[in-house]
N, C-alpha and C positions, 0 to 999 in steps of 0.2 A: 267903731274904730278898731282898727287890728292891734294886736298887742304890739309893744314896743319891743325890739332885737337890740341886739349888741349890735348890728349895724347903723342903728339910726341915727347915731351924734357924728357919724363921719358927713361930715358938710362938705366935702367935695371929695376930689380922686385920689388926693392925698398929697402929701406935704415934701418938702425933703427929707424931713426926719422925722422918724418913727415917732409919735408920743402911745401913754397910755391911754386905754378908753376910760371914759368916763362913766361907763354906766359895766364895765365887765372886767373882772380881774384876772382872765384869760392868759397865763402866759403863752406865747408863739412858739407852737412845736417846730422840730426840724422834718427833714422829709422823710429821714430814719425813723423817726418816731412815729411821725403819720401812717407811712408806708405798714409799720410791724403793727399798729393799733388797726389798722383795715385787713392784717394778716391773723392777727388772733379775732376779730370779729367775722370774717369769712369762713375759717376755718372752725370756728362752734357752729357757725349757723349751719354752714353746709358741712358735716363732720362726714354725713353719710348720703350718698344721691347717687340712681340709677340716672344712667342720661340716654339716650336713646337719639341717634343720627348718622349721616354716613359719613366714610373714612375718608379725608383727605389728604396731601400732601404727607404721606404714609414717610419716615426716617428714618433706617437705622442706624445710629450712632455707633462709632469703631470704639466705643465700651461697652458697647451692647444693649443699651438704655433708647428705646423706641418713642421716638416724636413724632404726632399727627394733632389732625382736626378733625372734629365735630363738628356738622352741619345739618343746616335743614332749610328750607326754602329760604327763611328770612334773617337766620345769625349762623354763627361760626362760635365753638368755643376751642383752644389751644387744648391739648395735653401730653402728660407725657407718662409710660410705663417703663421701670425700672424694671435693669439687667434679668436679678430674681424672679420675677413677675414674667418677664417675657418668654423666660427658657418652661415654664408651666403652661404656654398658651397653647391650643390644640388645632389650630389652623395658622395659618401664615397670612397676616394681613395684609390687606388692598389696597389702593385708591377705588372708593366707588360701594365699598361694601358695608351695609347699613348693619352696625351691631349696637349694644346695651353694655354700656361702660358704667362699671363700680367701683368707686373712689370717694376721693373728698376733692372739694375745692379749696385751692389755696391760691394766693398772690404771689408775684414773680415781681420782687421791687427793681429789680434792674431793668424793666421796660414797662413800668405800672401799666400790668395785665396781670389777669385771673386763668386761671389755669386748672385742671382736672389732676389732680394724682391718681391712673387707674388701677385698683387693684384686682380687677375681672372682667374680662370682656370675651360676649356671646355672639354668637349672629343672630340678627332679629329675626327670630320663626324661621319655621323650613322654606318659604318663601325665598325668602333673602340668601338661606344655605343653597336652592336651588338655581336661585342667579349667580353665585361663585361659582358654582360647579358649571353652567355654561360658561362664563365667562374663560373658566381657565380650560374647558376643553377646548373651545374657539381657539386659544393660544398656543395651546400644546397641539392640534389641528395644523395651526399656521409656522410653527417647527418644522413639520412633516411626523412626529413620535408617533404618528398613528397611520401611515401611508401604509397599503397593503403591500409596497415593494422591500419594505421592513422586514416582512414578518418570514418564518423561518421555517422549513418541511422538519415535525421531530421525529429523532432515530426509529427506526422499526423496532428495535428490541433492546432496551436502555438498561445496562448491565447494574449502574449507578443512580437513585433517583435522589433529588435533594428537596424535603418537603421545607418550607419557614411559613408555622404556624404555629399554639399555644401549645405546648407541651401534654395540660391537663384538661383539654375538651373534646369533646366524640366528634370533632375534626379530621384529627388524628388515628382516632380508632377505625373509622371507617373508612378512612384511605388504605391504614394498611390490611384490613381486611379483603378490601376489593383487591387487594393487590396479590392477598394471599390467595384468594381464590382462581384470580387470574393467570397471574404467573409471579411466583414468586421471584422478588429483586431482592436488591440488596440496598436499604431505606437508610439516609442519614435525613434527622431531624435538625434544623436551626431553629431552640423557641426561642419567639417573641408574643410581645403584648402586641393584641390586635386591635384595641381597644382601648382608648384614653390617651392620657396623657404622656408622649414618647415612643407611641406606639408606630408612628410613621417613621422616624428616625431607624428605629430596633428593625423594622422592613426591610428598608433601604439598605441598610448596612449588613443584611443577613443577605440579601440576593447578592450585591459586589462581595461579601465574604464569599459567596461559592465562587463566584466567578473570579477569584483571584485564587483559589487552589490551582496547586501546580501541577500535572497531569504526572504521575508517578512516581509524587511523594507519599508518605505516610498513609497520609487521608485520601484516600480515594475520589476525583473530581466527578461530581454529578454528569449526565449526559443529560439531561435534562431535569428543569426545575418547576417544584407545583410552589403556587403561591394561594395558600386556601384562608380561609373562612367563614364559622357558619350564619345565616342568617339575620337581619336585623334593619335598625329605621338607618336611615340617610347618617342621621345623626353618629351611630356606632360603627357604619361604616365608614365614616370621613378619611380616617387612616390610610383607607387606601385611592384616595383622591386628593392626597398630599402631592407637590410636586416634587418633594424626594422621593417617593415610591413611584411616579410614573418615570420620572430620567432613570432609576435603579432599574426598571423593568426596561424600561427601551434601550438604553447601554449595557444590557447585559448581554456578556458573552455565551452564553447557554440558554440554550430554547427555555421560553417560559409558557407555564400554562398558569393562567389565573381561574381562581375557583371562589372567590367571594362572595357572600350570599345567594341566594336560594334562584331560582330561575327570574325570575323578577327583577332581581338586584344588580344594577348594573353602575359600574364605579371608574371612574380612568385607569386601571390597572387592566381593564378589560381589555379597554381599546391598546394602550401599552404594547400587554401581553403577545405573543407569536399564536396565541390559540386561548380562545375563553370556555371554560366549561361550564356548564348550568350549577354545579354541584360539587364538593369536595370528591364524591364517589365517582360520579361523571368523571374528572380528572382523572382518576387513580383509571377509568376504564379506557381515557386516551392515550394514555402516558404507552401501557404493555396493549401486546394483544392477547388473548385464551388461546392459553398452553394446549389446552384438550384442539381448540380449531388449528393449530399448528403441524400437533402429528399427524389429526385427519388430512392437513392436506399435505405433509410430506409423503402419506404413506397414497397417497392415493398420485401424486407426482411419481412415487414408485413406481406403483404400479402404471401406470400409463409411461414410464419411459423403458419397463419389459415392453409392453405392448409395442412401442415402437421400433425395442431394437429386433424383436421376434415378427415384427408386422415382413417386411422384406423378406426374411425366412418364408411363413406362409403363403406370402405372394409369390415366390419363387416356387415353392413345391407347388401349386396351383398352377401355376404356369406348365412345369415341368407334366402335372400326371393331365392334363389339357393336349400337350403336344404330344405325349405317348402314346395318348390313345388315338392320335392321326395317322401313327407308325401302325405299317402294315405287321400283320405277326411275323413270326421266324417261320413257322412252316410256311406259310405262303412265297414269304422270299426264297426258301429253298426247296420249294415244287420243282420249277424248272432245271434249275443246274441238278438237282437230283435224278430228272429224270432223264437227261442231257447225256449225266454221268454213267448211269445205266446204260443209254443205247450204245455210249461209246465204249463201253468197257466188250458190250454183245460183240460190238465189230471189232473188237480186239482181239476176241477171242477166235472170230472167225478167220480175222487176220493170218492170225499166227495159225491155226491148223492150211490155211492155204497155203502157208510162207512153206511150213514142215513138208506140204504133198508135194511143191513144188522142188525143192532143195532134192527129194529123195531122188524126183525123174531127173534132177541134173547128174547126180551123185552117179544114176545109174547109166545114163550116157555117158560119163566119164571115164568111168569103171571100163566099159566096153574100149575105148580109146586106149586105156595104158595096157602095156605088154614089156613083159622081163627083157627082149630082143633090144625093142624099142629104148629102153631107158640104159642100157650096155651102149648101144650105140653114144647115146649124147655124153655118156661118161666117156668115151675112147674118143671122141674129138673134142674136147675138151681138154684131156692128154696131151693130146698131138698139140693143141696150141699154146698148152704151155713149157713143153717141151721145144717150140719154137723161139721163147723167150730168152734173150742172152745176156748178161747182166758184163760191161765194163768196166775192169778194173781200177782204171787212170781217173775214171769220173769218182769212184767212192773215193780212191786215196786221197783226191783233190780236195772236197769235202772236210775229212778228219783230219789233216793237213791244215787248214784254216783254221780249224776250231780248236785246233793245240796252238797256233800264232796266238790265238786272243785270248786261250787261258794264260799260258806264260806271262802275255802283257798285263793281267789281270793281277796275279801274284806279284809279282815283280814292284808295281803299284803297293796292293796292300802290307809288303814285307818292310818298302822302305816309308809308309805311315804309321805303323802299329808304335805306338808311344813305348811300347815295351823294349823296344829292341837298344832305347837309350840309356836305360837301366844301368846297365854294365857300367857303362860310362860313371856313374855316382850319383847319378838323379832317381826320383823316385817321385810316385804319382798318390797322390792324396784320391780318398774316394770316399764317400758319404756310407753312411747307414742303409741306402736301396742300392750299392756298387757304382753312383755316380760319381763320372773323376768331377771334382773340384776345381775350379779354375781361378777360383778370388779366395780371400782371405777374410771377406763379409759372411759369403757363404759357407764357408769351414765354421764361423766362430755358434753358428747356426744351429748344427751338429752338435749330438750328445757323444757320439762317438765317430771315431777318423778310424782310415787304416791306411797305413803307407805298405805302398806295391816295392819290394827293392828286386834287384833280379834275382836274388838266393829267395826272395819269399816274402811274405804281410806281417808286418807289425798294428796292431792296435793299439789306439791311443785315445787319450781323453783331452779333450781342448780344455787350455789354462784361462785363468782370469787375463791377467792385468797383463801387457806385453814387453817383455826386454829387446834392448836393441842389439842386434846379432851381431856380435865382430868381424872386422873383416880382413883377411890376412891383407900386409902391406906390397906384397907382391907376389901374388896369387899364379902360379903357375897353370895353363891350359893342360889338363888332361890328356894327355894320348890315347886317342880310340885304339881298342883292340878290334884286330881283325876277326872278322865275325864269317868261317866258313862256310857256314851255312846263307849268306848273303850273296846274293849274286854282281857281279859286277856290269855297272851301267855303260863301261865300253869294252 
């Protein structure tokens, strides 16, 4: 027979009113007290327990306190990780993503369930890190953060370079090396941790740091930026497989080049990035180009743009001693008229001694012809004919007769226009600096000097500023002209 329970004297479902048992002096706990007696026996047992499942129903709480589930084929267990605890975690959790949770179990009396408090949580082996990492490329893929119409041509010759990596690792050293050797820039460093805990955060906020410099202020804004570091497992690279470092790399306003681990290593900041380098040094040799291959080919652009402005020069004198030598010579050209000019000058000569023999036999048949007789005669009728010539008197007087009508009417004219002749009278004629009379009083004011014509004689005078008004007598008597003898009279 089984042993007897506190159960066994209850004879049926039970009564209306409570009694005590008969066989257990049991008081009847409340649910408070049940509840915290399954709270302090949960939490000794399970003080400390790895658990191992994937992430469901992933929450975070607007105080910051992270609610999910644990699962596995055939249970679910609730938990929850605290504010503290969360801001330490080195990935961003899932739905879907199997990790190893470190905590206690404890009970949640207000919906009697059992619960995890985590105080660590991993991802299960690099397996599991390897399925996050598609999973959120797939996602950042389906964004477009990674479309090749993103990505960015960087500057030829970047006067600014902005590196964000560790300050104190040969990261650092070897970029600016390459870069010394190459062409020297001008390097601002942003460190951060590239590695661990806040390392993704310290990224992020280094790359929107440069690209939020104001283009000539203080600090000088990058033209472009390298995002480096050196080699390592999945694991140490995670940092840059956060997805605050890939939205920082793909919303960044300045060309990025990513250089994280070694040629092998390849992390979402790659695909991000406007350009990936195999190598922190590889960047440093994308970013410039070799100063020494720059002068080689400016100097050699030199010389090939002599070449080209001297090339039409040589084509032309080529051209030129080409066509010269088609040109016949000069003596050739003046054979002919040379020899032209010879025979003509021969008959010139002989011209003119014929002109001479001939001239002499006219000279001297001429010579024969005149006689002293002969030339008496044509001078004595010649004589006679002009001794037949008789010149009448009536016709010259008639003549000199006319031409004294028309001078008298001439003068006569000019005696009674001559402005002078009024003079007498009280009037007087204004006349300029070159003897011109004056006729306005715009004209005069013009003049540095005046001279008044009176009939005794010239006054000089200087024209005044400002003008007064002349008085006028009240009953101004006319003038009596003198009679002017020398005037002739018109009837």
């Amino acid at each position: 027979m089984s042993p007897p329970t506190p159960f066994d004297d209850l004879d049926d479902a039970g009564g209306l009113v409570a009694k005590e048992s008969r066989s257990s002096n049991a008081e009847p706990l409340s649910v408070s007290e049940i509840s915290a007696s399954l709270k302090r026996t949960v939490e000794e047992r399970f003080s400390y327990v790895r658990v191992r499942g994937e992430l469901s129903g992933v929450k975070m709480a607007a105080s910051g306190h992270l609610y999910l589930c644990l699962k596995d084929e055939s249970a679910r267990l609730d938990g929850v990780m605290w504010r503290g605890t969360v801001q330490r975690l080195s990935f961003r959790p899932e739905d879907g993503v199997e990790v190893i949770a470190t905590g206690k179990l404890t009970t949640y009396p207000g919906r009697s369930n059992y619960q995890i408090v985590i105080e660590r949580m991993e991802i299960a082996g690099e397996g599991a890190l390897l399925a996050l990492l598609a999973r959120n490329k797939a996602r950042f893929e389906a964004e477009g953060l990674f479309a090749p119409g993103r990505k960015r041509r960087l500057p030829f010759l970047p006067q600014v370079i902005g590196v964000v990596t560790s300050p104190t690792g040969a990261v650092i050293r070897d970029i600016l090396h390459r870069l010394a050797d190459r062409m020297p820039s001008r390097v601002i460093v942003w460190p951060v941790l590239v590695q661990g805990q806040g390392a993704a955060e310290q990224v992020a906020a280094a790359v929107r740091g440069f690209g939020a410099i104001a283009a000539g202020g203080p600090v000088p804004r990058p033209d472009v930026l390298i995002v480096a570091r050196g080699g390592g497992s999945i694991e140490d690279l995670w940092a840059f497989n956060e997805e605050a470092v890939v939205r920082a790399i793909a919303e960044s306003p300045i060309p990025v080049i990513s250089a994280v681990g070694h040629e092998t290593d390849t992390t979402l900041a790659d695909f991000a990035a406007d350009l990936r380098a195999p190598t922190p040094t590889a960047a440093a040799e994308l970013a410039v180009p070799v100063r020494s291959d720059l002068l080689n080919q400016l100097a050699e652009l030199a010389l090939r743009k002599r070449k080209a402005v001297m090339r039409p020069v040589q084509l032309g004198r080529e051209r030129l001693e080409a066509r010269g030598q088609r040109l016949p010579q000069p003596q050739a050209l003046l054979a002919l008229p040379s020899q032209q000019l010879d025979e003509a000058g021969e008959k010139l000569r002989r011209g003119l001694g014929d002109r001479i023999v001939l001239a002499r036999q006219r000279l001297s048949e001429s010579a024969g012809r005149l006689s002293t007789p002969l030339l008496m005669a044509r001078r004595d009728r010649a004589a006679e004919r002009l001794a037949a010539l008789r010149l009448s008197p009536a016709l010259v007087e008639r003549g000199v007769a006319l031409a004294r009508d028309r001078l008298t009417a001439m003068v006569r004219v000019m005696t009674s226009l001559n402005p002078d002749n009024v003079l007498a009278r009280g009037y007087a004629r204004v006349t300029g600096a070159d003897g011109r009379t004056l006729t306005a009083a715009a004209a005069a004011r013009k003049e540095a000097r005046l001279a008044l014509h009176f009939h005794d004689g010239v006054v000089a005078v200087a024209p005044g500023g400002a003008e007064s008004p002349v008085p006028r007598p009240a009953n101004p008597k006319p003038a009596q002209p003198k009679a002017n003898p020398d005037q002739p009279k018109l009837l």
